[in-house]
PAFIVEX-569929 format. One record per residue (C-alpha): x, y, z; residue number from 1. Coordinates in nm, 2 decimals. Example, Ala and Ser with C-alpha at 12.3 -4.5 7.8 and 13.67 -1.06 7.14 Angstrom:
2
<node><x>1.23</x><y>-0.45</y><z>0.78</z><n>1</n></node>
<node><x>1.37</x><y>-0.11</y><z>0.71</z><n>2</n></node>
// end
This chain:
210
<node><x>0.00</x><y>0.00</y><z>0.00</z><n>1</n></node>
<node><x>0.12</x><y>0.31</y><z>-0.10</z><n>2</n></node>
<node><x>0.05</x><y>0.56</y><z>0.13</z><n>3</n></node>
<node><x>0.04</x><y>0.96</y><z>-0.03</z><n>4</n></node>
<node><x>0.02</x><y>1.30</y><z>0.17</z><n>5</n></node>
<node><x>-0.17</x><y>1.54</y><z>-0.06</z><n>6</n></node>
<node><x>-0.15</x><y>1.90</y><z>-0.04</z><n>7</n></node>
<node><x>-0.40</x><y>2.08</y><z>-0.30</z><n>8</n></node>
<node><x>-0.58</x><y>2.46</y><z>-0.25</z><n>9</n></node>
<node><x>-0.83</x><y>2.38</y><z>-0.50</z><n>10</n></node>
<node><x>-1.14</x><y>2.19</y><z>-0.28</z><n>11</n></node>
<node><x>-1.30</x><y>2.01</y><z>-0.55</z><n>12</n></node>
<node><x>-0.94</x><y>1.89</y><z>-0.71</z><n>13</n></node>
<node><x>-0.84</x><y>1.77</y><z>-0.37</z><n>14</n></node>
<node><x>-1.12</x><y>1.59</y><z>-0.35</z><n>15</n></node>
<node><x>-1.14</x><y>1.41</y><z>-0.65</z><n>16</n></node>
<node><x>-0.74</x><y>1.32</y><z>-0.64</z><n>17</n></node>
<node><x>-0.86</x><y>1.16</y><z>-0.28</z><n>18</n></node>
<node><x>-1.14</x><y>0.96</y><z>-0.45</z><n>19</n></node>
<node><x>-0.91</x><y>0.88</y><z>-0.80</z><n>20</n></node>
<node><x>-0.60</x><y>0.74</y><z>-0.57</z><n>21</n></node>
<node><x>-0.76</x><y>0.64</y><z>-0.25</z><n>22</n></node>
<node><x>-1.02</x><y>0.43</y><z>-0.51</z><n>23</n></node>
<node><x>-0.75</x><y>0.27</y><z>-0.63</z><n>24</n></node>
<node><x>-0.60</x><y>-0.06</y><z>-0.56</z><n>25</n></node>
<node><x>-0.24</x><y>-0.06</y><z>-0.36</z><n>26</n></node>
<node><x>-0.30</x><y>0.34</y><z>-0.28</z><n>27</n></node>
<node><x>-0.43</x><y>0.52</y><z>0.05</z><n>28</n></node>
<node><x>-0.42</x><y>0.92</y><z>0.09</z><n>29</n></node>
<node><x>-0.34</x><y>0.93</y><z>0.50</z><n>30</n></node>
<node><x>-0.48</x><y>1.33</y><z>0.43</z><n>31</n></node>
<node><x>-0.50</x><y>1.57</y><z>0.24</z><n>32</n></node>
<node><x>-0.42</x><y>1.98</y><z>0.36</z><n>33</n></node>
<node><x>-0.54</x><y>2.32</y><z>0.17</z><n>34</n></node>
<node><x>-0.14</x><y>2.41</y><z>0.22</z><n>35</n></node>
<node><x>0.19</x><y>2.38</y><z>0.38</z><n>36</n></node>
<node><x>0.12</x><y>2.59</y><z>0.67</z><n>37</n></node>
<node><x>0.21</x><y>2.29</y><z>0.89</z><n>38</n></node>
<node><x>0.38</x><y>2.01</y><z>0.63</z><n>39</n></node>
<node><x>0.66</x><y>1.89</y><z>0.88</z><n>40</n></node>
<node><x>0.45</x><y>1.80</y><z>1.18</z><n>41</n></node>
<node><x>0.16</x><y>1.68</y><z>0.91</z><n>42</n></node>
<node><x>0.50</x><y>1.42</y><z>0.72</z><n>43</n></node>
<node><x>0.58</x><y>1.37</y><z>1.05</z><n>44</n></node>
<node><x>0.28</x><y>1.25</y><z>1.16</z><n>45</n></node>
<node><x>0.15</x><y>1.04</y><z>0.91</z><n>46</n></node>
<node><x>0.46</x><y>0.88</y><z>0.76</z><n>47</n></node>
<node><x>0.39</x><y>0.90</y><z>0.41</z><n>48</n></node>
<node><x>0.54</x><y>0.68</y><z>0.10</z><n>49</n></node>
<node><x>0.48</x><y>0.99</y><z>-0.12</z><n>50</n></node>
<node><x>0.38</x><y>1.35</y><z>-0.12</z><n>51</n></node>
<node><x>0.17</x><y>1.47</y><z>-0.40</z><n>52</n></node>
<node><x>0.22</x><y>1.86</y><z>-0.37</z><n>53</n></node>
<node><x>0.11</x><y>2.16</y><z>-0.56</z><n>54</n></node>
<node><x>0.32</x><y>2.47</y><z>-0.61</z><n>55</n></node>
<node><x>0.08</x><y>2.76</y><z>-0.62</z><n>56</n></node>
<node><x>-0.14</x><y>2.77</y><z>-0.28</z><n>57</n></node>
<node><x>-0.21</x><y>3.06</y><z>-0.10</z><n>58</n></node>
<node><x>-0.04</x><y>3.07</y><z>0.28</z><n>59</n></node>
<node><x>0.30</x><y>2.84</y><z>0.24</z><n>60</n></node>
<node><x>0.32</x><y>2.74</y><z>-0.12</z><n>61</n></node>
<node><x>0.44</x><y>2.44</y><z>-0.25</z><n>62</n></node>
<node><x>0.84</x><y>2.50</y><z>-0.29</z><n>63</n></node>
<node><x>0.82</x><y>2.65</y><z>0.03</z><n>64</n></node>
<node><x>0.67</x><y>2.33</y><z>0.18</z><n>65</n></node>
<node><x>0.91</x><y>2.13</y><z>0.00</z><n>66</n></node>
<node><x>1.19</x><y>2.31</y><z>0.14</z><n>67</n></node>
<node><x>1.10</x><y>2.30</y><z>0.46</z><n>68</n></node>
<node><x>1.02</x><y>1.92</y><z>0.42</z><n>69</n></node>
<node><x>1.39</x><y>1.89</y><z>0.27</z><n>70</n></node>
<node><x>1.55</x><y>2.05</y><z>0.55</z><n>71</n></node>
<node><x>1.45</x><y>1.78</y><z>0.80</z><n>72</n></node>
<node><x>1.34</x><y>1.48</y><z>0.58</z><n>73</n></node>
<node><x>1.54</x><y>1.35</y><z>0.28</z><n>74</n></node>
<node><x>1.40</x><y>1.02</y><z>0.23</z><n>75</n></node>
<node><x>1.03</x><y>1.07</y><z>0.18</z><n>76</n></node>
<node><x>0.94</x><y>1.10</y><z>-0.21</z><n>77</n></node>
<node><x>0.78</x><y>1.45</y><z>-0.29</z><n>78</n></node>
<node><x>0.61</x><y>1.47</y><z>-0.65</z><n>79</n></node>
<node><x>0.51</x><y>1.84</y><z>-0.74</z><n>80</n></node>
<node><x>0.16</x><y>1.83</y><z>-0.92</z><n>81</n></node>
<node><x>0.08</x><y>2.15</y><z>-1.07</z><n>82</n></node>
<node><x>0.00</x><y>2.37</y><z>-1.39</z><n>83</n></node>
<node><x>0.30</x><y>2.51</y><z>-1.46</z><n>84</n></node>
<node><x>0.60</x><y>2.46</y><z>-1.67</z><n>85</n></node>
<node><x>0.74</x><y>2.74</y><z>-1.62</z><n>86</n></node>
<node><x>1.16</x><y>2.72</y><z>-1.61</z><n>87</n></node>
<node><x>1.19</x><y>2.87</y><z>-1.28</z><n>88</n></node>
<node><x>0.90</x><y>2.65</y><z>-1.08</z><n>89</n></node>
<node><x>1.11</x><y>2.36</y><z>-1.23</z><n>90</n></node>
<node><x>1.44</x><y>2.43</y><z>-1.14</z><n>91</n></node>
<node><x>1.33</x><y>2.58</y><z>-0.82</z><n>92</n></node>
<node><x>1.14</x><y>2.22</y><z>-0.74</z><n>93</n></node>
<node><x>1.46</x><y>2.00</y><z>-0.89</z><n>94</n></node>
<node><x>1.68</x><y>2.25</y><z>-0.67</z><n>95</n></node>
<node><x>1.52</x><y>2.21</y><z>-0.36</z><n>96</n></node>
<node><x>1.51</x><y>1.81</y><z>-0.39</z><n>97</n></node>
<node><x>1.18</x><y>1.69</y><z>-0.59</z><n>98</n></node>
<node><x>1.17</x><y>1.39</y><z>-0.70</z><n>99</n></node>
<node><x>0.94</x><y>1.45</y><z>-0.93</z><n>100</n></node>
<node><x>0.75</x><y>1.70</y><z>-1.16</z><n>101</n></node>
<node><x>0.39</x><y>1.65</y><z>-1.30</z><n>102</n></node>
<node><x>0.16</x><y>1.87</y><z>-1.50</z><n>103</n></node>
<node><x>-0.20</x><y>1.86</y><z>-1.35</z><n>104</n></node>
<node><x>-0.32</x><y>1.75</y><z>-1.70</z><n>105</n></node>
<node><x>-0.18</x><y>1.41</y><z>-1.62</z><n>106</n></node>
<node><x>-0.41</x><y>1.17</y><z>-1.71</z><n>107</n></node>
<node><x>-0.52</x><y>0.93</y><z>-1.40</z><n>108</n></node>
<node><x>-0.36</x><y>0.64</y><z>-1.53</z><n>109</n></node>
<node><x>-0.06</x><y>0.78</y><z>-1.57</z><n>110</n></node>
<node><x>-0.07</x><y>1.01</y><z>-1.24</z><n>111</n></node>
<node><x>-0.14</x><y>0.66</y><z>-1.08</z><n>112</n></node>
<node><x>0.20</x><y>0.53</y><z>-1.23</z><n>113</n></node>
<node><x>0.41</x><y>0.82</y><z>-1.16</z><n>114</n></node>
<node><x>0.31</x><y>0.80</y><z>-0.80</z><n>115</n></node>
<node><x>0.42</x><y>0.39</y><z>-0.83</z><n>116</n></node>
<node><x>0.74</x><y>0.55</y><z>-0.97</z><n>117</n></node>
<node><x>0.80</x><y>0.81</y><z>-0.69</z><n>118</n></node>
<node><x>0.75</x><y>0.59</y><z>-0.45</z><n>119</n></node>
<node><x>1.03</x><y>0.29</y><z>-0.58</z><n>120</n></node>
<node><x>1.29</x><y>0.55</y><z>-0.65</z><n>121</n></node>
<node><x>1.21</x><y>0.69</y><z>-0.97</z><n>122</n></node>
<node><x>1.21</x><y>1.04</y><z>-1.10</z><n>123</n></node>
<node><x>0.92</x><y>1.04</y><z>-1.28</z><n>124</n></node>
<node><x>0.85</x><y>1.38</y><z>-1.50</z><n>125</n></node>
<node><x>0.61</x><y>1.50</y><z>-1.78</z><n>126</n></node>
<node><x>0.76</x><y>1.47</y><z>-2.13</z><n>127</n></node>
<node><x>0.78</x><y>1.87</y><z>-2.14</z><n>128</n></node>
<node><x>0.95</x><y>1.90</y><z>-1.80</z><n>129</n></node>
<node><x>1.17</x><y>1.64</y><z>-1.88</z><n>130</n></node>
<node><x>1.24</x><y>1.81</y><z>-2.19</z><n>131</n></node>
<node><x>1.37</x><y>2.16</y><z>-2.01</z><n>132</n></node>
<node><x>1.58</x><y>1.97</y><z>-1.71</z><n>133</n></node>
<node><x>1.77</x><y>1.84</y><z>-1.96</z><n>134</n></node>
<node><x>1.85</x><y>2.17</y><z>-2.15</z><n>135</n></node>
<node><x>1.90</x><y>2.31</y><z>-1.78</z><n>136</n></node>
<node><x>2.18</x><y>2.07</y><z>-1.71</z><n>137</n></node>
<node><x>2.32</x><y>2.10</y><z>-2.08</z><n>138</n></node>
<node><x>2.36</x><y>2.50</y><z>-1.96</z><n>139</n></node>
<node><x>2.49</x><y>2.44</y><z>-1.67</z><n>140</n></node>
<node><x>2.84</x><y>2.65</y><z>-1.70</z><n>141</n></node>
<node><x>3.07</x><y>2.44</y><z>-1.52</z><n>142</n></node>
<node><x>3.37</x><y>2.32</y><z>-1.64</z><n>143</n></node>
<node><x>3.40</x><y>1.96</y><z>-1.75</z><n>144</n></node>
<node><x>3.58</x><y>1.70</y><z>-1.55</z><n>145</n></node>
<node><x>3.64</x><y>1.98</y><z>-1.26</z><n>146</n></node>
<node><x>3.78</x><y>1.78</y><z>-0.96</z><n>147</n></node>
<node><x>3.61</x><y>1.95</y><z>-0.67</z><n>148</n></node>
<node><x>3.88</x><y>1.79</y><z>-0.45</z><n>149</n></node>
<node><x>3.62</x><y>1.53</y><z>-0.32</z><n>150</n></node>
<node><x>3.77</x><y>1.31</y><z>-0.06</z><n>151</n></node>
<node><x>3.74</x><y>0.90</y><z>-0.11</z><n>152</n></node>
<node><x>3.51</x><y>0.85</y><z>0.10</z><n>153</n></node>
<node><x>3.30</x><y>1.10</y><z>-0.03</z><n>154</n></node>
<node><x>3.34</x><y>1.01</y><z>-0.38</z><n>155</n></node>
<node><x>3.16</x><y>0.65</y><z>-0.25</z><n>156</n></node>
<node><x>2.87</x><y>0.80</y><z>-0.09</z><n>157</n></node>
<node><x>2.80</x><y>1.02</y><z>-0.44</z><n>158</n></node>
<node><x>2.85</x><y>0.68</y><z>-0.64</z><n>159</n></node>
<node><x>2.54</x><y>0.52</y><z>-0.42</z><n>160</n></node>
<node><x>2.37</x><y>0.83</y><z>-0.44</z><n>161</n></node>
<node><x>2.42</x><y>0.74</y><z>-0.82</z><n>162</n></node>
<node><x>2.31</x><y>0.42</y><z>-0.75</z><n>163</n></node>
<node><x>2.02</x><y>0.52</y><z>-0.63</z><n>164</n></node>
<node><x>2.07</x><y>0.42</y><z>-0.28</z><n>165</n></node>
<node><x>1.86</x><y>0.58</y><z>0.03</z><n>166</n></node>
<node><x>2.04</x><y>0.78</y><z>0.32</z><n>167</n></node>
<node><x>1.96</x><y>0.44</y><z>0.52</z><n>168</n></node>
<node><x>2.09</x><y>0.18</y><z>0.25</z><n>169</n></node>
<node><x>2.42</x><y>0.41</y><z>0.24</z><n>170</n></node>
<node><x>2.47</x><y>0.38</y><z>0.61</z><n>171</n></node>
<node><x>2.41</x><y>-0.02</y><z>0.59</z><n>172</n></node>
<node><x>2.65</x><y>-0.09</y><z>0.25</z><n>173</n></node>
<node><x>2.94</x><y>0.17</y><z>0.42</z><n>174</n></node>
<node><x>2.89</x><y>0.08</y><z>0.78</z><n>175</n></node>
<node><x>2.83</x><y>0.44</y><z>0.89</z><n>176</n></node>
<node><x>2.56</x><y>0.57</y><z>1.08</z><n>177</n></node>
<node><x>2.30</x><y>0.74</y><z>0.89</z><n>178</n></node>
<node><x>2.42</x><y>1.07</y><z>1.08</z><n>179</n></node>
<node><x>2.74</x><y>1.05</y><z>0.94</z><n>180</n></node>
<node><x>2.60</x><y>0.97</y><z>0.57</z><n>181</n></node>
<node><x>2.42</x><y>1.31</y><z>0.62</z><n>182</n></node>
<node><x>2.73</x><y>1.48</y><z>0.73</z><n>183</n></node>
<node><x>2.86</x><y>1.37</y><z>0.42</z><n>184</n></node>
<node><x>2.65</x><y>1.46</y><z>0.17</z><n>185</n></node>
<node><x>2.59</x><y>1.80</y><z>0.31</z><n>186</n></node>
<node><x>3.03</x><y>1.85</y><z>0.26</z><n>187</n></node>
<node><x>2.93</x><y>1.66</y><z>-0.12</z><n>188</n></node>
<node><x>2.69</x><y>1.89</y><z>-0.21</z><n>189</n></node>
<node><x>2.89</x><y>2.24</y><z>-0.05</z><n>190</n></node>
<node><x>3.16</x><y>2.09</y><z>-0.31</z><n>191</n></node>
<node><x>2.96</x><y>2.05</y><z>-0.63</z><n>192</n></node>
<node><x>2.79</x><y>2.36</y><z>-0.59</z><n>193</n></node>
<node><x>2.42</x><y>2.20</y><z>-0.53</z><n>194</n></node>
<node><x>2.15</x><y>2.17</y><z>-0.32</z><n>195</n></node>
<node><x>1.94</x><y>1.86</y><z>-0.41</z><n>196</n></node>
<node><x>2.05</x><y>1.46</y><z>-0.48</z><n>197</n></node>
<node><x>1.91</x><y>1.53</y><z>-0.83</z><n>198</n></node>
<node><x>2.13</x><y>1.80</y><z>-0.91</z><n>199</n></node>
<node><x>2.43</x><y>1.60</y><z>-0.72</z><n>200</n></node>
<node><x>2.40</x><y>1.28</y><z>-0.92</z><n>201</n></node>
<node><x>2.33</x><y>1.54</y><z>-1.29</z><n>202</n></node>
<node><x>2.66</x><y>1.67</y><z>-1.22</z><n>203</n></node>
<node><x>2.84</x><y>1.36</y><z>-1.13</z><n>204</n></node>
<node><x>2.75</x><y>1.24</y><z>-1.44</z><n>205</n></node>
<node><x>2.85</x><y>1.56</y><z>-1.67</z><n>206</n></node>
<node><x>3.21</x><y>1.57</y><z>-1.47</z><n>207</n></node>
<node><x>3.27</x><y>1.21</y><z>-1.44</z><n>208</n></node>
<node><x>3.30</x><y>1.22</y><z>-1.11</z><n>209</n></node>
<node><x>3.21</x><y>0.88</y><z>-1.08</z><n>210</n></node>
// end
């Protein structure tokens, strides 16, 4: 059962996405919220698999509710429904740790199996917003094959990262405690210049750094 925190201003959208996913097999919305007045009490609280968030609500918006998720919480998946497109909305969601970025003309089926994807790992994205990350990270102005003086051991937490590994399967495979995984992905992404795992595995990728 996947389990999804929704946060939608919009009454009668919120709750027909409860109905759509909470009618559907293998899904549950624990609760759904207006905005993100209180979003890290509310994750805290009811332990979701995935949050399903929009960007433009009136109070605490949606990037600020993912940021403030992000600051305490980097394992839960959060998957930005909205109607925009928009460059900046996307790279301030990639930037700030989404895992995902929808458009709000997603058709159910699909929504259904981007929420499936979230919630195993993926990055699921519309075909447009695909489209412009990429030509973001093609931009991107740094220099290839830049060293950033990353030490060894950081070098194998950004290859998991890579791998896709979660802050807990790090600590297991390195024999660290999850603290000390956190420690060292904060000095990984100080080095590279980001500020979300997305952005951290892009650029390991473009500078070979793994």
């Amino acid at each position: 059962m996947i389990k999804v925190l929704l946060y939608e201003d919009n009454p009668q959208l919120r709750e027909g996405l409860t109905m759509l996913i909470s009618g559907s097999d293998g899904f549950e919305v624990v609760a759904a919220f207006k905005n993100c007045e209180n979003v890290v009490s509310e994750v805290t609280a009811f332990q979701p698999d995935v949050v399903l968030m929009d960007i433009d609500m009136p109070g605490v918006n949606g990037i600020e509710g993912l940021k403030r998720i992000r600051a305490v919480n980097h394992d839960v998946k959060i998957l930005m429904l909205t109607v925009f497109d928009d460059n900046q909305n996307v790279f301030q969601a990639i930037s700030n740790g989404a895992n995902g970025y929808i458009l709000k003309k997603t058709p159910p089926a699909r929504l259904l199996e981007y929420i499936s994807e979230a919630a195993t790992g993926g990055a699921p994205m519309t075909a447009s917003i695909a489209t412009q990350v990429l030509r973001m990270f093609a931009n991107m102005n740094t220099k290839q094959g830049e060293d950033y003086h990353l030490s060894d051991r950081e070098k194998q937490v950004l290859q998991l990262l890579v791998d896709g590994y979660s802050y807990k399967m790090i600590a297991s495979e390195m024999f660290i405690a999850i603290d000390t995984v956190r420690s060292h992905i904060k000095k990984i992404y100080e080095k590279l210049h980001v500020n979300s795992k997305s952005e951290a595995v892009a650029k390991a990728f473009k500078d070979k750094l793994v």
